[in-house]
C-alpha positions in Angstrom: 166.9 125.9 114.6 166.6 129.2 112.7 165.8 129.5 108.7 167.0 131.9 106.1 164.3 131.5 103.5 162.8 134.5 102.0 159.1 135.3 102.3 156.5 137.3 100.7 153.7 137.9 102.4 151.0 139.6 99.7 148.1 140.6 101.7 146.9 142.1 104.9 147.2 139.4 107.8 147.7 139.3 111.4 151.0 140.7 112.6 151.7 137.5 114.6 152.5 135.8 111.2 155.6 138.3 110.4 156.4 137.5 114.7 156.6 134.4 114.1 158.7 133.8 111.0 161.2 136.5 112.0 161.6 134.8 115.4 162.7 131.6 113.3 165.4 134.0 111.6 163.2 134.0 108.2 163.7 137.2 106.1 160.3 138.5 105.7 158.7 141.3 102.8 155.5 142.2 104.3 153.4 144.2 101.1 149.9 144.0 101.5 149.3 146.0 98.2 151.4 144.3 96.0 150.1 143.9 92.5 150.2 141.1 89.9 152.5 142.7 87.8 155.2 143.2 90.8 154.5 139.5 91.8 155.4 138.4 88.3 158.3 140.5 88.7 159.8 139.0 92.1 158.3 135.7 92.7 162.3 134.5 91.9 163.6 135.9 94.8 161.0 134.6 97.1 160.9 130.7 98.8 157.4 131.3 101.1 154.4 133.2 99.6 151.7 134.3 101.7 148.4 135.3 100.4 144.9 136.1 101.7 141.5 136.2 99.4 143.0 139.3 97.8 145.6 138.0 95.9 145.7 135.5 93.2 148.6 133.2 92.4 148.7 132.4 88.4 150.2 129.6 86.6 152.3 132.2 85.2 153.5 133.2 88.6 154.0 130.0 89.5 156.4 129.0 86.2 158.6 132.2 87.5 158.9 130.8 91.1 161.9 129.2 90.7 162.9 129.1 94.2 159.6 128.5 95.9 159.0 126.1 98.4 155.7 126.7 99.6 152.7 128.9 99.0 150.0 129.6 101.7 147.1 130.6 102.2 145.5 132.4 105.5 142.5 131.2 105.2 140.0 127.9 104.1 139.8 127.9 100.5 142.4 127.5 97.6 140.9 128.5 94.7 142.7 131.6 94.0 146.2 129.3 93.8 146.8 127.0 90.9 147.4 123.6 92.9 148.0 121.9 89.5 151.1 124.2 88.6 152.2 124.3 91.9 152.6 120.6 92.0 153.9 120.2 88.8 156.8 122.8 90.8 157.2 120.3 93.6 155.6 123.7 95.6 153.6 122.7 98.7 150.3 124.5 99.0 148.9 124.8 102.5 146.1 126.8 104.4 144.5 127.2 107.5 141.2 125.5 107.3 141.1 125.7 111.8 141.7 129.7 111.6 138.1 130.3 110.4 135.6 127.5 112.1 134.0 128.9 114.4 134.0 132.7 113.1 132.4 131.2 109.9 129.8 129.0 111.5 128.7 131.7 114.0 128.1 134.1 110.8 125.9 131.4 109.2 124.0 131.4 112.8 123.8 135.1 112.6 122.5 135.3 109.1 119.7 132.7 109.6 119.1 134.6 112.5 118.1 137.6 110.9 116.4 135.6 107.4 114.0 134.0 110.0 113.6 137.7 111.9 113.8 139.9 109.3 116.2 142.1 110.9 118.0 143.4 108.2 114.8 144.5 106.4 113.6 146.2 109.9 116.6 147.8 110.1 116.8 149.3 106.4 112.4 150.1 106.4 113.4 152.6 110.1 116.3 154.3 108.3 113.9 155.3 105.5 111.2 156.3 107.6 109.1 153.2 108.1 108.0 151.2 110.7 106.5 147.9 109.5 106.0 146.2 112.8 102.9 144.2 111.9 104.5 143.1 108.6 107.6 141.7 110.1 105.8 138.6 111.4 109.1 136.0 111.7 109.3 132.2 112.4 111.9 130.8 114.8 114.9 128.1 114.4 113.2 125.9 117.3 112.7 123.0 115.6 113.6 124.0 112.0 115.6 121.9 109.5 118.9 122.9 108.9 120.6 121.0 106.0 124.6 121.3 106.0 126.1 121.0 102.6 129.5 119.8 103.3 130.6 118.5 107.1 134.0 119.1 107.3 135.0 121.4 110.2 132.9 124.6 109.7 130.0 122.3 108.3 130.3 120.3 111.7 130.7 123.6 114.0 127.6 124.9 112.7 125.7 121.7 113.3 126.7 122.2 117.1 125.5 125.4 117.1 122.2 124.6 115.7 121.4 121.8 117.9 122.2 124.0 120.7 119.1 125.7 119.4 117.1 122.6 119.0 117.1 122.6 115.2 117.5 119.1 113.5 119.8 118.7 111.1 120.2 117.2 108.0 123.6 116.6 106.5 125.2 115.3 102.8 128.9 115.1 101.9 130.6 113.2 99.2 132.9 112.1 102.2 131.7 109.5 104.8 130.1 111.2 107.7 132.0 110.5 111.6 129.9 108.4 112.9 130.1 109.4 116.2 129.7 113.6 115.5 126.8 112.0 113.9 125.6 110.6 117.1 126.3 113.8 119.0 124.1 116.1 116.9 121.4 113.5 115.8 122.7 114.0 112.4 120.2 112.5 109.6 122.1 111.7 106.6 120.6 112.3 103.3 121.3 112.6 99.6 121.8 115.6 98.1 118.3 115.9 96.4 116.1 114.8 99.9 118.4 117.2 102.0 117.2 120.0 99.6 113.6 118.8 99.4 113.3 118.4 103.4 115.7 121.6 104.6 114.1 124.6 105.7 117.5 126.6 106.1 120.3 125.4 103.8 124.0 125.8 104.0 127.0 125.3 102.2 130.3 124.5 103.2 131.9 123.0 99.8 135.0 124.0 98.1 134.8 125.7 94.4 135.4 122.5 91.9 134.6 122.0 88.8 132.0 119.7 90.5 130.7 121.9 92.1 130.6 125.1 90.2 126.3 125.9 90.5 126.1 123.1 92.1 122.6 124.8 93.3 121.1 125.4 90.2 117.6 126.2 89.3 116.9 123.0 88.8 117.4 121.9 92.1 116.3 125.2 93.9 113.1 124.0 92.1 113.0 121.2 93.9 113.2 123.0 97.7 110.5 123.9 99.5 109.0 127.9 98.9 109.5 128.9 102.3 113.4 127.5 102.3 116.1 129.6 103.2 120.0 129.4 101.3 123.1 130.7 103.3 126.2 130.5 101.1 129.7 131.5 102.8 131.6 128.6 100.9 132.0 129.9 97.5 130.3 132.1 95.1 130.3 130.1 92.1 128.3 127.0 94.1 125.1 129.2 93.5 123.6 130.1 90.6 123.1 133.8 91.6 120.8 134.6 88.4 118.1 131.8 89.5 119.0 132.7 92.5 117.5 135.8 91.7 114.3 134.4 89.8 113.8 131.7 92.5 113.4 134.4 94.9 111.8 137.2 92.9 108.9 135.0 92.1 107.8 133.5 95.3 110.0 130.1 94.7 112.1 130.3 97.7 111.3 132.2 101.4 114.8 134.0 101.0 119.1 134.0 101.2 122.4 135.4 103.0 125.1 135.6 101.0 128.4 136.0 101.7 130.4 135.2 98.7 129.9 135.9 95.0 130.9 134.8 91.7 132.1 138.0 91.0 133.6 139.7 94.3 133.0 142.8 95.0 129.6 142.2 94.1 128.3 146.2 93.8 125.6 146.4 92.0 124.0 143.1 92.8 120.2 142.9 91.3 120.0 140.6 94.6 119.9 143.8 97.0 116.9 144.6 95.3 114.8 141.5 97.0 113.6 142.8 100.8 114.3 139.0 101.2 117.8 138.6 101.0 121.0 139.6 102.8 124.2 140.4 101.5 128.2 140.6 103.3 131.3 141.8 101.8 132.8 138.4 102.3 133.0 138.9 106.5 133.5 134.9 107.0 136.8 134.9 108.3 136.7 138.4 109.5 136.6 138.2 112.7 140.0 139.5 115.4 139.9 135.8 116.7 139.9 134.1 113.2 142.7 136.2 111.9 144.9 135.7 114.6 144.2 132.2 114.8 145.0 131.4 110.9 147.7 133.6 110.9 149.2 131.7 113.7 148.5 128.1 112.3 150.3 129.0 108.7 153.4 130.5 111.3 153.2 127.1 112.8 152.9 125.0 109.3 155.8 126.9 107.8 157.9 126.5 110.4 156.9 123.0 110.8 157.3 122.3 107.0 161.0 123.8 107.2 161.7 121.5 109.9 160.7 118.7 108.2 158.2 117.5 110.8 154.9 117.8 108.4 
């Protein structure tokens, strides 16, 4: 069966996406620059739209896509498509929450890594002329308590990871919990509020609501213990970054990674300035394996969709 739907794909994804939809006869329009303004101006003609992180699909985008049947997303979160107007369209929204699982929870592994090393800080004190071996006394995982904000797949690929390193883990969702990956990782369950008081390392794997906009406030960073550790590669806006900042600054929490921000690109960060604290350009997904994945599963979903199978 071969298609003759139109696509726009608006940012920089893996090449086996455009394979894939051409070899099912779709007509694709591969612009990885595209701005909002040309969007606006040629959503019409368009019935796929393919974004990335970079791109941003507006209400008022939406209200011009007359002939849209799906938008997607390569990648985990939606947050830069307007779900609401898209359903008030009849517009299926769809991502690739499998493309990014294991590149994601392997960066969290990396970045407590380095918080419990002090690698980053090593790295940055030689280039500048220092060497601060006796000062870069670090702690191990061993044994650790990692609490996972959030077990759906990335939250529950990390927990593997850790236990692999013998770290217990401590784990809150609003969802129930499998019982049996439960089992498998000697997952404690916890609220929200003992998770934070108990967790050494803490990371979050929760989607940017309304809910859950600073959902780690100062009040509850308060609450954590001094030497705990945040790693944020969900969403920016979870974290409050200014007592974040304060937390840190005064002695109140042992550190963070961060890979989002509330405001991406985050240059200029008063953040860097903590020895503390390690920052990425939002690298989650950016690995060769996790783009090629997600770009293959949203090849597979269109086509699927079109079909009429999902």
């Amino acid at each position: 069966m071969s298609f003759n739907d139109s696509v726009l794909i608006c940012d920089e994804v893996d090449s086996v996406l455009t394979k894939i939809l051409v070899d099912n006869g779709l007509k694709v329009s591969y612009e990885p620059e595209i701005s909002p303004e040309q969007i606006l101006g040629k959503i019409s003609n368009y019935n796929i739209v393919i974004v990335r992180s970079r791109t941003t699909i507006t209400k008022a985008m939406i209200d011009k896509a007359d002939n849209c049947k799906i938008i997607a997303r390569v990648g985990v979160g939606l947050d830069n498509i307007d779900q609401e107007a898209a359903k008030a369209k009849n517009i299926r929204v769809i991502n690739a929450v499998e493309g990014a699982m294991n590149a994601v929870a392997e960066l969290v592994l990396g970045l407590m890594l380095s918080l419990a090393r002090q690698t980053a800080r090593g790295d940055r004190a030689i280039r500048n002329g220092k060497w601060l071996k006796k000062e870069l006394i670090g702690t191990e995982l061993r044994g650790k308590y990692l609490g996972i904000i959030g077990l759906g797949n990335i939250g529950k690929r990390l927990a593997r990871l850790a236990r692999a390193l013998n770290m217990n883990i401590i784990g809150y969702d609003v969802v129930p919990i499998d019982e049996e990956f439960a089992k498998e990782v000697g997952l404690m369950r916890a609220d929200l509020n003992t998770l934070l008081q108990s967790s050494d390392y803490i990371s979050i794997h929760v989607p940017l609501l309304d809910s859950t906009y600073h959902l780690i406030d100062a009040q509850k960073m308060f609450t954590m213990k001094k030497t705990a550790k945040i790693i944020n590669t969900s969403r920016g806006g979870v974290v409050d970054e200014d007592a974040l900042y304060e937390a840190i600054k005064n002695g109140n929490l042992g550190g963070a990674a961060l890979d989002v921000f509330e405001n991406e690109p985050a240059l200029g960060s008063k953040l860097a300035e903590l020895d503390n604290v390690i920052l990425t350009p939002h690298i989650g997904a950016q690995t060769k394996e996790a783009q090629s994945l997600a770009a293959n599963v949203i090849g597979e979903k269109i086509i699927q969709i079109l079909r009429g199978v999902i």
